[in-house]
C-alpha positions in Angstrom: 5.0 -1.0 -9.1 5.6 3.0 -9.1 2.6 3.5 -6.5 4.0 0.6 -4.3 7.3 2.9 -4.8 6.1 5.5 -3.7 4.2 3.6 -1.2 7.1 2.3 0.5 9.0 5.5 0.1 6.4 8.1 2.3 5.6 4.7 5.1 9.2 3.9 5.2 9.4 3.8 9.3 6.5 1.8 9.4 7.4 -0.1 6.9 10.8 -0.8 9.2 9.0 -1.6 12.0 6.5 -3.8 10.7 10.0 -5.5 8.7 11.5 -5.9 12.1 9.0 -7.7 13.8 8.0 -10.0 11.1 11.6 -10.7 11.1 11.8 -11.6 14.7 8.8 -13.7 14.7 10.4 -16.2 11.9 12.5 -17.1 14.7 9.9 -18.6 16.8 8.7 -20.4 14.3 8.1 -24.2 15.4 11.1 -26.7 14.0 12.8 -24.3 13.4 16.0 -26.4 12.6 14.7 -29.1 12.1 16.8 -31.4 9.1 13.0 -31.4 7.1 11.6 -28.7 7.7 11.3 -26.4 4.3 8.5 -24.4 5.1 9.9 -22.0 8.5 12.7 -21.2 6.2 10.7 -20.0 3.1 8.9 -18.0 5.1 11.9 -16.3 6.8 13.7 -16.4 3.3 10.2 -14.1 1.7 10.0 -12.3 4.5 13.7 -11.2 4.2 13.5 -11.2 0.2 10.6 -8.1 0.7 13.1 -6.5 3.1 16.0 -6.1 0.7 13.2 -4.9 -1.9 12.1 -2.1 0.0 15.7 -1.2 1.3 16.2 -0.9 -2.4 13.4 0.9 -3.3 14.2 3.6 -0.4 17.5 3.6 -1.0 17.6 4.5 -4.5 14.8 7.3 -3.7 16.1 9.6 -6.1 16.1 12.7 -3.6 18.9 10.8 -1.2 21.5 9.9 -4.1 24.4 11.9 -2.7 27.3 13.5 -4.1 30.0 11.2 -4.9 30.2 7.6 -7.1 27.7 5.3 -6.8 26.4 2.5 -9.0 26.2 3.9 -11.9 25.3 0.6 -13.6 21.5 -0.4 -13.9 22.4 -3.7 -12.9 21.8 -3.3 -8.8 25.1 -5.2 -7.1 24.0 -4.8 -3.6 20.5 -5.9 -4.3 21.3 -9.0 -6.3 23.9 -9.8 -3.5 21.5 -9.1 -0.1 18.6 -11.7 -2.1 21.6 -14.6 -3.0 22.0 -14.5 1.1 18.1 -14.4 2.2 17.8 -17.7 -0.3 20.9 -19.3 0.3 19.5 -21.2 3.6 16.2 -22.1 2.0 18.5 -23.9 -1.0 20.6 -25.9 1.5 17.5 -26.9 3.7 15.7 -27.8 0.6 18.9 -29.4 -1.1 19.5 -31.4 2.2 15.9 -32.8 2.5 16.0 -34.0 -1.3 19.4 -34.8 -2.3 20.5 -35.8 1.1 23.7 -34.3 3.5 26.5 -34.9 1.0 24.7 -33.7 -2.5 23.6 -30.5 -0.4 26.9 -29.5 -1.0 27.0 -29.1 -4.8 24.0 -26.6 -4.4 25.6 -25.1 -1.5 28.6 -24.5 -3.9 26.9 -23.2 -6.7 24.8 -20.3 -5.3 28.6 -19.3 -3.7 29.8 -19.3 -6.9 27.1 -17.1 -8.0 28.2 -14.6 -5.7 31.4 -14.9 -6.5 30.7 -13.6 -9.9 28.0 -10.9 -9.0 30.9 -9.8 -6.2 34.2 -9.7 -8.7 31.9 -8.1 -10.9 30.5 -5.4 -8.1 34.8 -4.6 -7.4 35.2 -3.8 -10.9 32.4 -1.7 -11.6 33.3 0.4 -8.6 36.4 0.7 -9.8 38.4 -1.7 -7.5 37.3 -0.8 -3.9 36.6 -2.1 -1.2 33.3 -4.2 -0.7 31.1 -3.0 2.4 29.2 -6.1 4.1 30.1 -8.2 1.5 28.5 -6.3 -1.6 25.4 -5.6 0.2 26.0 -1.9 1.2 27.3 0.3 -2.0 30.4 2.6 -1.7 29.6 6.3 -2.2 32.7 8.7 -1.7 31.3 11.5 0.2 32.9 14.9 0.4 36.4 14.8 1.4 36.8 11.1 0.7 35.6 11.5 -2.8 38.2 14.6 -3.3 40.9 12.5 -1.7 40.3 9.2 -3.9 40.5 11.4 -7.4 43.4 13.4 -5.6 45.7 10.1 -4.8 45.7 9.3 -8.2 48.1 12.1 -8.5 49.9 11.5 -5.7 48.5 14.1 -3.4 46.0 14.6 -0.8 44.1 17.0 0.4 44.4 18.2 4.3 40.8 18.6 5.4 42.7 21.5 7.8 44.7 23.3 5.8 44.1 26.9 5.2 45.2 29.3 2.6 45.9 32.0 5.4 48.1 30.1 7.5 50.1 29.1 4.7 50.6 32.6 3.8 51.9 33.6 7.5 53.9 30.7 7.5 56.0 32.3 5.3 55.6 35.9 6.4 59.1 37.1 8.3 58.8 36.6 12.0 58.3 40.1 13.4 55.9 41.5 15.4 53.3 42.1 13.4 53.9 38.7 12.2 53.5 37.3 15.2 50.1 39.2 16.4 48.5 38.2 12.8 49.9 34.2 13.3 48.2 34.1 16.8 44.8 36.0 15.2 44.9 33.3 12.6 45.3 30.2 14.7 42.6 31.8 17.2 40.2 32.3 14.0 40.8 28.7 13.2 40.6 27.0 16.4 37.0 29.3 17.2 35.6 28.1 13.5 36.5 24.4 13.6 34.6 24.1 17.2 31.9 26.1 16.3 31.3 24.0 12.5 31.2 21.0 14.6 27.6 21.5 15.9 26.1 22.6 12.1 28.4 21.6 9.6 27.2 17.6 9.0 24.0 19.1 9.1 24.4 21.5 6.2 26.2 19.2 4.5 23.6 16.5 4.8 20.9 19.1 3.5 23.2 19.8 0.5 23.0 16.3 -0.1 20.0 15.7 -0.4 18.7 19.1 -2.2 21.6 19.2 -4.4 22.2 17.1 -7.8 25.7 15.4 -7.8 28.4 17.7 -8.9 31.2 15.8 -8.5 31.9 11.9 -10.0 35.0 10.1 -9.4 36.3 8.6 -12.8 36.4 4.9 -12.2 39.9 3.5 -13.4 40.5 0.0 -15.2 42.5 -3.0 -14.1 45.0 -1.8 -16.0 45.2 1.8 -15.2 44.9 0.5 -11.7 47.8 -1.8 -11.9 49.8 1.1 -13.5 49.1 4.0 -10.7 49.4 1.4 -7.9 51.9 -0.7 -8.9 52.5 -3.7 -6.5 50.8 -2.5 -3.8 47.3 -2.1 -6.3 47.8 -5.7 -7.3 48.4 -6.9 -3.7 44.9 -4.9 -2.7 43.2 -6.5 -5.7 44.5 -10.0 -4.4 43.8 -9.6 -1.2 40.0 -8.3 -2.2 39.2 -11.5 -4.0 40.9 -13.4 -1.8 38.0 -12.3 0.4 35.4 -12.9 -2.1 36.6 -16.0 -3.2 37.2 -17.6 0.5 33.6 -19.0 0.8 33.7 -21.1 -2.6 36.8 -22.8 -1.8 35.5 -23.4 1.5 32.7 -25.2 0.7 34.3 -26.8 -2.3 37.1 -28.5 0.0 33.9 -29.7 2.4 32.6 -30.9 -0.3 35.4 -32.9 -1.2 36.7 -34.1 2.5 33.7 -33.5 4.5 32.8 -31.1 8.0 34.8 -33.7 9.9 38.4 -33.0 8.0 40.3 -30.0 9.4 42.0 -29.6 6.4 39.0 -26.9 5.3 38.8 -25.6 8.1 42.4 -24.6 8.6 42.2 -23.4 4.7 39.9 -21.0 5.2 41.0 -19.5 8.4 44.9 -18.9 6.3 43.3 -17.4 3.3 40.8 -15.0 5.7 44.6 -14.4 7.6 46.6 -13.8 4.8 44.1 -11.8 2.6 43.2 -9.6 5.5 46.9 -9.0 6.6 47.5 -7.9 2.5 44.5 -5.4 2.7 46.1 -3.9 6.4 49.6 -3.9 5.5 48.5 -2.0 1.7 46.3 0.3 3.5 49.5 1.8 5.9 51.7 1.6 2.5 53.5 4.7 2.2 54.8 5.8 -1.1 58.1 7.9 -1.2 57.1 11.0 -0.7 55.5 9.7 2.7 51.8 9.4 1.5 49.4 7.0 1.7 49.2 4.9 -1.9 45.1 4.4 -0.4 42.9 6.6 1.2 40.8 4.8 3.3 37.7 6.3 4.2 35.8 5.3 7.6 33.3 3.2 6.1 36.5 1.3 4.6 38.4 1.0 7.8 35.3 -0.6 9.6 34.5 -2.5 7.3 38.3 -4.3 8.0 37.6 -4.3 11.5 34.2 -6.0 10.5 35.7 -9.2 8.4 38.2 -9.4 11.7 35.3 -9.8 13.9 34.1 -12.7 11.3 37.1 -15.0 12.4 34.8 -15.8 15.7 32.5 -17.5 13.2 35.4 -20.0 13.5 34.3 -21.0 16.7 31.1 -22.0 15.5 32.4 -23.9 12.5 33.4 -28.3 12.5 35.2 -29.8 13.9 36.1 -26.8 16.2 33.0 -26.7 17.5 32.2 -30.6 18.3 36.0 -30.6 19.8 36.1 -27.7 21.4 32.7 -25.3 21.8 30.1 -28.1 21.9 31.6 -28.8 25.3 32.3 -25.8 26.3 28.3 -24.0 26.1 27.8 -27.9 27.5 29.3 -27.5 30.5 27.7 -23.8 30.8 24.4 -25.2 30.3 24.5 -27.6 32.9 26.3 -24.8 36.1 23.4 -22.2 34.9 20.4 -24.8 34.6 20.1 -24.5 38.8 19.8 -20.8 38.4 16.4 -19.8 38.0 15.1 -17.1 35.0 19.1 -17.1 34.0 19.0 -20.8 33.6 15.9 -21.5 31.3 17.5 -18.3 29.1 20.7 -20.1 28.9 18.7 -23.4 27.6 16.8 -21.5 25.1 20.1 -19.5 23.8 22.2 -22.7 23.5 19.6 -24.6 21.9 19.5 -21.7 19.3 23.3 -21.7 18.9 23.4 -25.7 18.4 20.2 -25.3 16.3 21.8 -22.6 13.8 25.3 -24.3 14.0 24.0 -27.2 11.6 23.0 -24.4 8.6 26.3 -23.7 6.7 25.0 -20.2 6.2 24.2 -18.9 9.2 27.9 -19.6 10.1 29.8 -19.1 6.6 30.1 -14.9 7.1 30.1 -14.6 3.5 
């Protein structure tokens, strides 16, 4: 296992590229949605089961670890998580040819609930933030944003541009020589900020990766989390498993009314609503002296704009699509079939929507 490791670890471009085609090819594979058809899926389910090993393996190459909190446990989250979604469509297929449409569901419902777990489980070990793509990418606080997470537990945050010197001559008496130094010190800033633009990631990505971790961000308890956030932390906790648990009750309200009811349906699209609107509306919180009560770092803040950009899955879901979309790439299909090149595209690309439509997974975004 080392020398495959290792392996992996030197070839790792190759290994990408021969990843990405393998990938793409499972795609062409004959029946491919077909309601029997087991085998096209186990294929594209071990195909993407190697892929999440060896983005493991090259992500945990132990040069790369960066400064910052990681996942500490041995338990990998992110890994468990990312192999849960690459089998999840070859247990419905398989669930749906043996145990029919309506007993799919029960498996359906318990590898969601699975995730669940391995996902509430994933928040608190990183001590209640935010999950990235659904558990599959882990949260690292890097630089600034690690110094600003420990530093908002106290009620203060550090301003990535503040500078000892102009504090100083902001309280220096406004004379002349005052002045000549002020305007010296905001030209000194202004030349070193454009000119760290060009090398300082750079440098800082070096650091990273030649450097062992000096700094760890102490990861707080419910309670402790509770007590320095008050309402606010127990809105962003709600609102966090209200994302996580979204999918299970989803599926357990199909299960109980069927794809036909709009009563899941509408469910699911209020708890996405509401949960999302919590995270948001905590996220611009201001405390009373004017601060945030969360720093949000960038991979946090598009990783909001990500689950927003889920809601189109809606479109794809029943009954809005037999109501409403069916027709709709319908009546596309039939004004671009005259077209030649753009029509036979437009066949092939609707056939794969319809085609993919019918797997729960490929439209559950979870």
């Amino acid at each position: 296992m080392e020398a495959y490791k290792r392996w992996v670890r030197r070839n790792k471009d190759y290994v990408h590229s021969m990843e990405s085609l393998a990938n793409g090819l499972t795609w062409l594979l004959p029946e491919r949605f077909s309601d029997s058809e087991i085998g096209p899926e186990a294929v594209t389910s071990f195909f993407g089961i190697i892929t999440a090993i060896n983005e493991h393996i090259i992500e945990t190459t132990p040069t790369q670890r960066v400064t910052g909190q990681a996942e500490t446990s041995s338990f990998p989250y992110s890994l468990c998580i990312t192999l849960l979604k690459d089998l999840e469509t070859l247990v419905e297929v398989a669930a749906q040819h043996f145990y029919g449409d309506d007993r799919k569901w029960n498996f359906i419902a318990a590898t969601e609930a699975i995730k669940v777990l391995v996902r509430l489980a994933m928040i608190k070990n990183s001590g209640y933030k935010m999950l990235l793509r659904g558990g599959e990418t882990v949260y690292v606080e890097k630089g600034l944003d690690a110094v600003n997470y420990s530093k908002q537990r106290h009620g203060e945050l550090v301003d990535p541009r503040s500078h000892n010197l102009k504090n100083h001559f902001q309280h220096t008496p406004w004379n002349l020589e005052g002045k000549a130094l002020s305007a010296l010190s905001r030209f000194g800033e202004n030349a070193r900020m454009v000119s760290e633009r060009t090398w300082l990631s750079t440098v800082q990505h070096q650091q990273a990766i030649m450097e062992p971790p000096t700094l760890m961000v102490e990861k707080p308890s419910l309670s402790t989390f509770l007590s320095e956030k008050g309402v606010p932390g127990g809105l962003f906790v709600m609102g966090e498993v209200m994302f996580v648990v979204r999918p299970l009750l989803y599926v357990l309200l199909i299960r109980k009314y069927g794809t036909r009811s709009w009563f899941p349906w509408v469910m699911s699209l209020g708890v996405d609503l509401i949960g999302n609107g919590i995270l948001s509306a905590v996220a611009v919180s201001r405390n009373s002296r004017k601060g945030p009560l969360f720093y949000l770092s960038n991979d946090e803040r598009d990783e909001l704009k990500r689950r927003k950009l889920l809601w189109a899955l809606y479109l794809m879901r029943d009954p809005f699509f037999t109501k409403y979309t069916r027709k709709r790439l319908d009546h596309t299909q039939k004004l671009l079939e005259p077209v030649p090149v753009i029509g036979f595209f437009a066949e092939k690309l609707i056939e794969l929507l319809v085609g993919a439509q019918t797997r729960y997974t490929y439209m559950s975004g979870s």
